[in-house]
N, C-alpha and C positions, 0 to 999 in steps of 0.2 A: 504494500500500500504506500503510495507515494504523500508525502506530506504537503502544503499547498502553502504558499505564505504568500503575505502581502508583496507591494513594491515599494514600501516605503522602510519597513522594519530592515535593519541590516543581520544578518544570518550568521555570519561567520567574517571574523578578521584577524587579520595576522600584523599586529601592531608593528610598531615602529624597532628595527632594531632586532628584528626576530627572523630569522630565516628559515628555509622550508627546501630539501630537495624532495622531488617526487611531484608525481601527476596530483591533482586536485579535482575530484568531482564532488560538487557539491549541491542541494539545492538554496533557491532562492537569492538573496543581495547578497556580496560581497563587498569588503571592501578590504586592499592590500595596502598597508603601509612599509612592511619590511620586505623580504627579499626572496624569490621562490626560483630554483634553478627545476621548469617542469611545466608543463600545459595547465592551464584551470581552466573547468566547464564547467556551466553552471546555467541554470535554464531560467535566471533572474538578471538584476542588472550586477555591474562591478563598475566599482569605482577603485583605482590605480592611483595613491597618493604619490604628490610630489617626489617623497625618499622613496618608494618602492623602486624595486627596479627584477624584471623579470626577465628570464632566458626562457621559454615556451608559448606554445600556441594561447590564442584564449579565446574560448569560444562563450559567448550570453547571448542573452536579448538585446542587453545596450552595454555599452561599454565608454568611461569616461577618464581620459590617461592625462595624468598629473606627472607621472616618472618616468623610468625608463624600462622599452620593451624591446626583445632583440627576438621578435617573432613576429608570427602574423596575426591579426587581430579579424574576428568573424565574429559578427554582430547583427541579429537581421535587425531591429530597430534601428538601432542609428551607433552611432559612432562619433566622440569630441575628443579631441586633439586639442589639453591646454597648453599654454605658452610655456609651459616649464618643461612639453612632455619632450622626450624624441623617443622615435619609433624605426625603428629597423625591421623593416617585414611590408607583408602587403596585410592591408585594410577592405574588407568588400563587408556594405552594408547599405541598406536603404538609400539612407542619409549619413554623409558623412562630413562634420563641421571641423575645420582647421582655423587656430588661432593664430596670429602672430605673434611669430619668433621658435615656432614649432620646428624642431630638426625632425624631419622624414625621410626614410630612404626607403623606396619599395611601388607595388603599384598599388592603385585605387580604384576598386570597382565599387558606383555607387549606383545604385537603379532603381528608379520609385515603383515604377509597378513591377506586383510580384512575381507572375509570367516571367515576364524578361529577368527577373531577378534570380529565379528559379535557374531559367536557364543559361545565363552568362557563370552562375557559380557550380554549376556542375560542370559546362565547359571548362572553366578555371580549374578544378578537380581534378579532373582529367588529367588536365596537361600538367599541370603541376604530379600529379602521380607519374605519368611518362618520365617528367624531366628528372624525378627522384632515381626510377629505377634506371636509368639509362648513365648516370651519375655514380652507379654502385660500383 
């Protein structure tokens, strides 16, 4: 039985100063202040403080990067990029907002309707799978 939470309660964090190797599935909000060498998925939102700084995937609903990510970020809601963050990886979500002074290195798929969004991110998939096992 799967538990249900709100979007506004945060669920699980990993304060300031605390670090984590290992995958993270979690449900509902997150929020990351310290340091995780490893993917978080999580079927709510995440929020990515300033001091965090992550090496793996992260996959939510929404996702809002304050630190540093040296992955790719997959969001179907939306996606913000604050002025402190820099992101290393590719970004594909709905909506995806970039502040000023934001370091990015990666590509950006963003596509409002979800048809086309459906299908540009399984494209992306794909290739991205090819380009891995072809790399081995």
């Amino acid at each position: 039985m799967a538990l249900h939470f709100d979007d506004i309660s945060i669920n699980t964090i990993l304060g300031n100063g605390s670090s984590m190797t290992g995958n993270i599935k979690v449900n509902g909000f997150v929020r990351i202040d310290g340091d995780i060498d490893g993917s978080i998925e999580t079927d709510g939102n995440i929020i990515i403080g300033e001091n965090a700084r992550i090496k793996g995937k992260i996959t939510a609903k929404s996702v809002i990067v304050g630190g540093i990510i040296f992955g790719d970020i997959f969001a179907e809601e939306s996606i913000r990029l604050l002025s402190t963050s820099i992101v290393i990886g590719d970004v594909i979500s709905h909506k995806v907002q970039i502040d000023d002074k934001v370091i990015f290195h990666g590509h950006c798929i963003s596509v409002k309707e979800n048809d086309k969004y459906q299908a540009v991110s399984a494209e992306y998939f794909q290739a991205k799978s090819i380009r891995e096992k072809a790399s081995i």
